[in-house]
N, C-alpha and C positions, 0 to 999 in steps of 0.2 A: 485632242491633246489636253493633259491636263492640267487645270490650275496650278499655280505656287501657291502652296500655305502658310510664306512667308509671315503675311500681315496676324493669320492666326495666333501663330507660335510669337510672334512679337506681342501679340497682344497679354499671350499668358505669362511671358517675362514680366512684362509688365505690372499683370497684375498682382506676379510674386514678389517683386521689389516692391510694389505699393504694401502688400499685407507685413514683410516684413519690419517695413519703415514702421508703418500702424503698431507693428505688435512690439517693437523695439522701441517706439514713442512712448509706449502703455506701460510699459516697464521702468520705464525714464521716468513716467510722471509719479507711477505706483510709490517709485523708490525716492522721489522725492519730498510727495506725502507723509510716507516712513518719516521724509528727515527730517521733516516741518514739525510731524507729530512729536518727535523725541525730542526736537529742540524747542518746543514749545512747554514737555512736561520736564523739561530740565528748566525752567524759566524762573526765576526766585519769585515766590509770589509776598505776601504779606498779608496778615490776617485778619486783620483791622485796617481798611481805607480811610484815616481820618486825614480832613483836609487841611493846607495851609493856615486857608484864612475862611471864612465861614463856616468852622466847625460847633459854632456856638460855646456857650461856657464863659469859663473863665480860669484862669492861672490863681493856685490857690494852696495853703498848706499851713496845718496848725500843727506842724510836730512830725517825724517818722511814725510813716506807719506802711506795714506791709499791702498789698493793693494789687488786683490784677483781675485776670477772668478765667472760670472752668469753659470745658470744652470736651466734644469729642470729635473724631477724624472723621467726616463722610466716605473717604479714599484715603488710600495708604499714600502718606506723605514723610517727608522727611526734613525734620526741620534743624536747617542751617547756620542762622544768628538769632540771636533774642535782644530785643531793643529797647530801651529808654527813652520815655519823652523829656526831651529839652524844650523849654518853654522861650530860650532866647531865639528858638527859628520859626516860633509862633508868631502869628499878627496878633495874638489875643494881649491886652497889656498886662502890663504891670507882672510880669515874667522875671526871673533871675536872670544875673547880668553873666553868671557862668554855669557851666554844667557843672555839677561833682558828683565822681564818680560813682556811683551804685552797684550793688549785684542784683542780679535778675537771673531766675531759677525757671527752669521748668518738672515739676513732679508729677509722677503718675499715679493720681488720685486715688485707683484703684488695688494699687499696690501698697503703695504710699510712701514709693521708692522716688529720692531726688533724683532725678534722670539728668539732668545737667546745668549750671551755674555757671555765669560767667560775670566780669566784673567790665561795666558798660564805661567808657572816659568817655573827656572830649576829643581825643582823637580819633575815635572810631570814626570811621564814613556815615554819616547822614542821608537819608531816605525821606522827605518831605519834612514831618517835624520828630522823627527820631533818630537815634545811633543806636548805629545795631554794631555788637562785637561778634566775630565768627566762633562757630563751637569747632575744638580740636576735632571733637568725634560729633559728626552731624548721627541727629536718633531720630530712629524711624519708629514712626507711634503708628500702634493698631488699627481697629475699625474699634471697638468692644471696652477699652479703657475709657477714662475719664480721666481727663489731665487739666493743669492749672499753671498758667505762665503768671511772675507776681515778682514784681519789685521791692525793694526796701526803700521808702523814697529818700532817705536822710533829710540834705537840707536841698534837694530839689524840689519847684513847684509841680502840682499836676492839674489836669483838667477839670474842674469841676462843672458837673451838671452840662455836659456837649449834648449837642443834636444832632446826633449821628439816626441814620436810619437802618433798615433791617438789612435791604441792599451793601451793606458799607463792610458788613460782617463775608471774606471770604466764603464760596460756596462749597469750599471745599471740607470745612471744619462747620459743627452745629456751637452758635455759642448758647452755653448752658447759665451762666448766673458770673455776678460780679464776687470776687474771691476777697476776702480780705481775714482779718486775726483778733480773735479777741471776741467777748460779746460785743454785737454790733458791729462788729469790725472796727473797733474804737483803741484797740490799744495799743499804745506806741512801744515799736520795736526798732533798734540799731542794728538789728544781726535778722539772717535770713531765717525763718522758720515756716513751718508746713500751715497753708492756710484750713484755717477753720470752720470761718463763717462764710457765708452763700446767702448771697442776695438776688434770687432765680429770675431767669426772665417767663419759667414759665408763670407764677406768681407773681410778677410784676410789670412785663412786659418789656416794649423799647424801656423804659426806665433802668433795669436793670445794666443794661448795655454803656446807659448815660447816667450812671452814678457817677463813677469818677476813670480817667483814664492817665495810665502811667507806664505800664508795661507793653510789650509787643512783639511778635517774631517774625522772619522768614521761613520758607521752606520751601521745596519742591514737590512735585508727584509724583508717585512711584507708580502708578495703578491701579 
């Protein structure tokens, strides 16, 4: 007489429920992955990590003057607010008791097209120690450009001489030199204009980075 193959045939049920639980888990996790990855480059980053309070420096200001940093994009990114440093959310002292308003521009150095401007208050949302205002139209910069985010400071203070490190600088963006107008970058302006002078980091090193800090953005990655 012969055997039942019951236990066989249950075995390979079995073992087809197991692969497809497996391959249906793998799919689940793959798709997960996907959703970690997209919601992680949709993540606002910022481009400059400077800190609350041991950012070194000092709060400081003889006059408007335009101010900021060149750059270019490691990865294609897309940037979403551009920010002003407020010194009243500083620990650093002797800071101003209010914010006034500012405009902060971002131009494509290589074009030497203003690509977008916005005008920073105190009401925008704050981000550690700046307010960032959102752009109507967020712009997505190349890999190939050279671009320059830069403040007018009016009668706000900025950072003078921080100790930021190389680290502090997004990896997503190379920073190129401290941006500012005028020989030396000495000449006081009330109204926004295309900066001129360049104070390199490759010529100068972290100095460059830590000459003075007033400007700042957001953005995402695209890729």
């Amino acid at each position: 007489m012969k055997k039942k193959c019951w236990p066989v045939q249950s075995n390979l049920v079995a073992a087809a429920v197991v692969a497809t639980i497996v391959a249906v888990g793998g799919a689940a996790s793959q798709a997960a992955a996907s959703e970690r990855s997209s919601a992680l480059k949709a993540t606002s980053r910022v481009a400059l990590s400077v800190p609350v309070s041991n950012s070194g420096g000092f709060n400081y200001t003889q006059g408007s003057y335009l101010e900021g940093f060149e750059f270019t994009a490691n990865r294609s990114i897309t940037v979403t607010r551009l920010g002003a440093y407020d010194s009243s959310l500083s620990k650093l002292p002797n800071g101003a008791a209010s914010f006034a308003t500012v405009p902060v521009a971002l131009y494509d150095l290589s074009t030497g097209a203003l690509v977008r401007e916005v005008q920073v208050s105190a009401s925008d949302p704050a981000t550690g120690i700046y307010r960032y205002a959102a752009l109507a139209r967020p712009a997505k910069l190349n890999k190939t450009d050279k671009y320059a985010v830069v403040w007018v400071s009016l009668s706000n203070y900025y950072i003078a001489s921080p100790k930021l490190v190389a680290s502090d600088v997004n990896p997503a963006i190379k920073y190129l030199a401290m941006a500012g107008y005028g020989p030396g970058g000495l000449t006081m302006t009330s109204v926004m204009v295309r900066p001129n002078w360049f104070y390199s980091k490759r010529a100068h090193g972290l100095a460059a980075i830590n000459y003075d800090l007033g400007p700042n953005f957001k953005f995402t990655v695209s890729g």
